[in-house]
GUMILUM-545470 format. One record per atom (N, C-alpha, C, O, CB): residue in one letter; y, x, z. Coordinates in steps of 0.05 Angstrom, whole numbers, padded with zeros to 5 digits, always signed. Glycine has a CB too. Example, Ala and Ser with C-alpha at 12.3 -4.5 7.8 and 13.67 -1.06 7.14 Angstrom:
A-00114+00264+00156A-00090+00246+00156A-00066+00264+00156A-00066+00285+00169A-00089+00226+00181S-00045+00257+00142S-00021+00273+00143S+00001+00258+00157S+00023+00268+00161S-00012+00282+00114
This chain:
X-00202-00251-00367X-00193-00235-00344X-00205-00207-00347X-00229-00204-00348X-00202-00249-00317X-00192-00192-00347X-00196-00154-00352X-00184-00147-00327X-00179-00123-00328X-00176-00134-00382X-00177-00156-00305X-00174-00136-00270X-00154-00159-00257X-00134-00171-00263X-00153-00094-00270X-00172-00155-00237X-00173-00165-00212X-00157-00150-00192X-00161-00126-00192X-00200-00165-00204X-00140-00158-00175X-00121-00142-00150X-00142-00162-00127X-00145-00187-00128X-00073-00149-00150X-00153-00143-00108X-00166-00142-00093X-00153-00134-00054X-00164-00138-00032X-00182-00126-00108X-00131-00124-00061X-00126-00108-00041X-00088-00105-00048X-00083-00094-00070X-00149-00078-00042X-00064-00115-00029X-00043-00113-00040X-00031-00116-00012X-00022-00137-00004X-00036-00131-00063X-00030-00088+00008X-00024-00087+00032X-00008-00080+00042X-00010-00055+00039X-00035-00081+00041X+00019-00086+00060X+00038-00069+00068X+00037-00070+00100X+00038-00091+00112X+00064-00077+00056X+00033-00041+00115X+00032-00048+00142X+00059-00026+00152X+00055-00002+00155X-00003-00042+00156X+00082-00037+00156X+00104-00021+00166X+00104+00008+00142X+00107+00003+00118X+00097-00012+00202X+00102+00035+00151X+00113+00058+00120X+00086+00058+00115X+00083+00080+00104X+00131+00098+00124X+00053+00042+00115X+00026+00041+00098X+00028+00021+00074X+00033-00003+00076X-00001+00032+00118X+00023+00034+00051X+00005+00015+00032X-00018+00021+00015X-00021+00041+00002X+00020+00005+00015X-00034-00001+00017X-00067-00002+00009X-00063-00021-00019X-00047-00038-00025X-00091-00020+00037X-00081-00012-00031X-00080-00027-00053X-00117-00020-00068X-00127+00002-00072X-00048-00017-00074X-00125-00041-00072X-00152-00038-00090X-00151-00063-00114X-00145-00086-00111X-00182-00043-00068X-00159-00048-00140X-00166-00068-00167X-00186-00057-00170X-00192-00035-00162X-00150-00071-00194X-00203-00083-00188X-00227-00081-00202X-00227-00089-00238X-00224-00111-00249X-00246-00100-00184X-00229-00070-00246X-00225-00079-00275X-00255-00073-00288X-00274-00064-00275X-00198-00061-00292X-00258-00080-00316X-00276-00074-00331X-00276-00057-00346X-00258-00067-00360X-00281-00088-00339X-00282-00034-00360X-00277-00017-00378X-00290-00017-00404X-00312-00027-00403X-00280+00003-00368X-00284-00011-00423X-00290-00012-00458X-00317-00017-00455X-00327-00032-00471X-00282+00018-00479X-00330-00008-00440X-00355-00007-00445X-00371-00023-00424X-00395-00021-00425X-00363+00020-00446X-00359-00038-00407X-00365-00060-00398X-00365-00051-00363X-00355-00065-00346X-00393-00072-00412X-00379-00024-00357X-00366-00018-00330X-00345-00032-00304X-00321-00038-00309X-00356+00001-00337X-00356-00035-00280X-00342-00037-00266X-00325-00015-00255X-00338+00005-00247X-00352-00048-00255X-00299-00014-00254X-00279+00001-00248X-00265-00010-00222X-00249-00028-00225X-00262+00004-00271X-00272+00001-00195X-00257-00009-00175X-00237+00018-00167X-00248+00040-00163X-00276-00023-00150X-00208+00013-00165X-00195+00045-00160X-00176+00031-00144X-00166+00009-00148X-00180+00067-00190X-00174+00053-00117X-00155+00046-00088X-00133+00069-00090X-00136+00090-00102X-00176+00049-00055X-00114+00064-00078X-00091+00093-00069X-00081+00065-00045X-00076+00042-00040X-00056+00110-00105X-00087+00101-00033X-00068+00080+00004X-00047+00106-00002X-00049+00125-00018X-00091+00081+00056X-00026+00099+00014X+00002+00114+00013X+00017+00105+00038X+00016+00082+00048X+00021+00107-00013X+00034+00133+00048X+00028+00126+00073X+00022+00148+00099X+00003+00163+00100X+00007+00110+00069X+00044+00146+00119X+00025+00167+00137X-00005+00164+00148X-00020+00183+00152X+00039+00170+00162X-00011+00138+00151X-00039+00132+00148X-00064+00153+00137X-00085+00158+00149X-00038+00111+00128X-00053+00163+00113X-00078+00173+00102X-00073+00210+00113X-00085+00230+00105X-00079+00164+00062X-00054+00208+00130X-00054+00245+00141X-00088+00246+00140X-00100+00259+00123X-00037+00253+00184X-00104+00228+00164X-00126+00249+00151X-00146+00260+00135X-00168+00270+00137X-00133+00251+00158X-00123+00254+00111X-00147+00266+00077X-00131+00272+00063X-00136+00284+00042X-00168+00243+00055X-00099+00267+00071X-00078+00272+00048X-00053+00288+00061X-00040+00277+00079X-00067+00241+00033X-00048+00306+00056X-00028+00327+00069X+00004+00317+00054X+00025+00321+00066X-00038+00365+00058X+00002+00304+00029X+00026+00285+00015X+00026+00254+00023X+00047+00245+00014X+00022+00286-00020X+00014+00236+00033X+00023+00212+00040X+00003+00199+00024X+00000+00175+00029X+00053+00205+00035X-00010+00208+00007X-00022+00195-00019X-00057+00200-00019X-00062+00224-00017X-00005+00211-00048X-00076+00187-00021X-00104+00182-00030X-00103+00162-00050X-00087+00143-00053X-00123+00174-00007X-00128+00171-00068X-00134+00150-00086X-00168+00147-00101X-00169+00164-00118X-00112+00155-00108X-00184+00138-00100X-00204+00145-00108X-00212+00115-00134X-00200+00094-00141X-00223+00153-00080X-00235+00127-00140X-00246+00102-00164X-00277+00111-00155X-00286+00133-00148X-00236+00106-00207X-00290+00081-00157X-00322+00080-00161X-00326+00060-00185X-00315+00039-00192X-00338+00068-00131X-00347+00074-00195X-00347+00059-00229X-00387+00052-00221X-00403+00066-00210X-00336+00095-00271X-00389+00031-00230X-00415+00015-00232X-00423+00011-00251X-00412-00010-00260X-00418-00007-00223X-00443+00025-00271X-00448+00017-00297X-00449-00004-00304X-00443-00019-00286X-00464+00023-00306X-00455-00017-00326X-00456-00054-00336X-00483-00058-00326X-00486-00080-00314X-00455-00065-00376X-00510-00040-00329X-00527-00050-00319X-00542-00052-00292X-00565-00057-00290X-00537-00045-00331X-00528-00048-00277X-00519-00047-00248X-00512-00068-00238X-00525-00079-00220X-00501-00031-00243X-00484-00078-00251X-00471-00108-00238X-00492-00126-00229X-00490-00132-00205X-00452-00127-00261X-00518-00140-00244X-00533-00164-00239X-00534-00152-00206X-00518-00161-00190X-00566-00171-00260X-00550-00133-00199X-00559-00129-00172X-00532-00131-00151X-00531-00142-00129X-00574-00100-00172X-00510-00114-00166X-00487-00117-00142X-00479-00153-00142X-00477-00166-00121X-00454-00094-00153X-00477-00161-00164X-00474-00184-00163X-00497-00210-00136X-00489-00229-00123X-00478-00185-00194X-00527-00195-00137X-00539-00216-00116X-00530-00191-00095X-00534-00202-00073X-00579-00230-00120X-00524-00172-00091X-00511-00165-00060X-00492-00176-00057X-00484-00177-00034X-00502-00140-00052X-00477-00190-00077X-00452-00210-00055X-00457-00228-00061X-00442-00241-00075X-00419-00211-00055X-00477-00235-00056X-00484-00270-00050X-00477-00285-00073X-00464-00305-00065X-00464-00284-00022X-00479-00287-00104X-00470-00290-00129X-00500-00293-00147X-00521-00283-00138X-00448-00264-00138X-00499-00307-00172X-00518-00308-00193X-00518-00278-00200X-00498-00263-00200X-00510-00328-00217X-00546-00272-00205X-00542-00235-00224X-00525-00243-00239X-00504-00229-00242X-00570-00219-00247X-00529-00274-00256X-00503-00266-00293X-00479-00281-00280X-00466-00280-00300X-00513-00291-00337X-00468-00288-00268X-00443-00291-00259X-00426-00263-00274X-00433-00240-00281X-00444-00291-00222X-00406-00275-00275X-00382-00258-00278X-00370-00248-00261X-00359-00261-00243X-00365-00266-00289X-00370-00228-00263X-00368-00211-00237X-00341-00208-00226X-00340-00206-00202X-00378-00182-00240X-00315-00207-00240X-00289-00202-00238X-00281-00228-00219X-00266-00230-00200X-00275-00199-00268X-00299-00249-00234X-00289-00283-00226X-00289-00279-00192X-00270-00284-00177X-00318-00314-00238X-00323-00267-00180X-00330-00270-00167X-00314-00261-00148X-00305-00267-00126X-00348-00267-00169X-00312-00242-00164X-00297-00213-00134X-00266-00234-00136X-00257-00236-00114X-00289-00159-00152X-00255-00244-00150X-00221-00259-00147X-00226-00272-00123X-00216-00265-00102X-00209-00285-00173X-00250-00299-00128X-00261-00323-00116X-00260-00318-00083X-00248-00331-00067X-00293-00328-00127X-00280-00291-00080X-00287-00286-00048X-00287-00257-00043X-00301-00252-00023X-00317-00297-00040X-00276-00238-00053X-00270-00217-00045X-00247-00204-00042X-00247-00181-00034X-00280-00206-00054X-00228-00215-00048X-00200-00209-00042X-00190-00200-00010X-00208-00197+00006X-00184-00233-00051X-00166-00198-00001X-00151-00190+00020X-00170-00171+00039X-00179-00148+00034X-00139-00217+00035X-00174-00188+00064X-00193-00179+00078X-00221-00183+00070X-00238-00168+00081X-00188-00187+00101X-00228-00198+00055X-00264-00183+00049X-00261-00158+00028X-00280-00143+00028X-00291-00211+00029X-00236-00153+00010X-00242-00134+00004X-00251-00100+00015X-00251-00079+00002X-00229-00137-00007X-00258-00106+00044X-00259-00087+00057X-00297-00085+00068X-00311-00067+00074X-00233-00091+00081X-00301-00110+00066X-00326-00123+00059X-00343-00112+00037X-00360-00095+00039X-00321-00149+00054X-00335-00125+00015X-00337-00113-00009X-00346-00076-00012X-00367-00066-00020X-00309-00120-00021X-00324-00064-00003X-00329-00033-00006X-00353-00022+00014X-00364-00001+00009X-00300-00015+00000X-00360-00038+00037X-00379-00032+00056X-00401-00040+00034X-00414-00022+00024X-00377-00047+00087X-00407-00067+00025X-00428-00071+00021X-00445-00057-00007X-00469-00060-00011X-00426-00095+00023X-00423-00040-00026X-00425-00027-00040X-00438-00003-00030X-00462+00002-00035X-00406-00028-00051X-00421+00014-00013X-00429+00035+00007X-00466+00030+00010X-00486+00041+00002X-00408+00030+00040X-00460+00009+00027X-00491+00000+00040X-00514-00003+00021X-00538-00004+00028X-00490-00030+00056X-00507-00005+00001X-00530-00013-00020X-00543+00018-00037X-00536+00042-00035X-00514-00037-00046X-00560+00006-00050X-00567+00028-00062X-00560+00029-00097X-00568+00045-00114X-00596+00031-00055X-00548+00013-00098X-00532+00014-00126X-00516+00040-00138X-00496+00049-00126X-00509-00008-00123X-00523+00051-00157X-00520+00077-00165X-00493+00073-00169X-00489+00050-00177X-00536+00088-00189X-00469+00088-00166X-00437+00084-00175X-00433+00116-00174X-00446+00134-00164X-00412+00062-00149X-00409+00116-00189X-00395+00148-00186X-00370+00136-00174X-00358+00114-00177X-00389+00170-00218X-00364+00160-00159X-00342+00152-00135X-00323+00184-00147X-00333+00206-00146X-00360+00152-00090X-00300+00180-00156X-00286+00200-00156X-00262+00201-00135X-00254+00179-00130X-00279+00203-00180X-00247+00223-00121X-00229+00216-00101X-00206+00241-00106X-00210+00262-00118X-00245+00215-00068X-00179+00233-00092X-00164+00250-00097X-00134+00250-00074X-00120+00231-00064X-00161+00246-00127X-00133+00270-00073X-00107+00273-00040X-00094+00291-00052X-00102+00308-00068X-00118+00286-00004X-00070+00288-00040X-00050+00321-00043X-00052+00330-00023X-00041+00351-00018X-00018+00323-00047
């Protein structure tokens, strides 16, 4: 398993969407785009999208913030119990932690 759909939302003209993949170098890669009048307030086009990347040696700790073994597999985990609505869970508890990530973001 190389990515995870976390997030696959339609609410009337909104859609949310979040995956988590792994990257070449073992990184966690979680990247969202909502679309949508929803996002008027950050996006003047209908459209946001951002990515937060978690280095490989990072995961063990994010891993015991969601309640998981440090060596668990992390992709498994996030399928298992972070999907739909905890994936909204998930991005808080990332937020809340002190786990180093780069967060890049982007609007028209």
């Amino acid at each position: 398993m190389r990515n995870v759909t976390l997030r696959a939302e339609h609410d009337g003209p909104d859609s949310r969407y979040l995956t988590a993949s792994l990257d070449a170098h073992g990184a966690l890669v979680i990247e969202g785009q909502d679309l949508g009048p929803g996002t008027s307030i950050v996006s003047s086009d209908g459209e946001y999208e951002w990515s937060r990347t978690i280095l490989p040696e990072h995961i063990p700790k994010l891993l015991v913030v969601l309640n998981a073994p440090a060596d668990a597999n992390i992709l498994a985990v996030l399928k298992k119990h972070w999907t739909g609505d905890k994936s909204y869970e998930l991005e808080g508890r990332i937020r809340d932690s002190d786990i180093p990530s780069k967060l890049s973001t982007w609007s028209g």
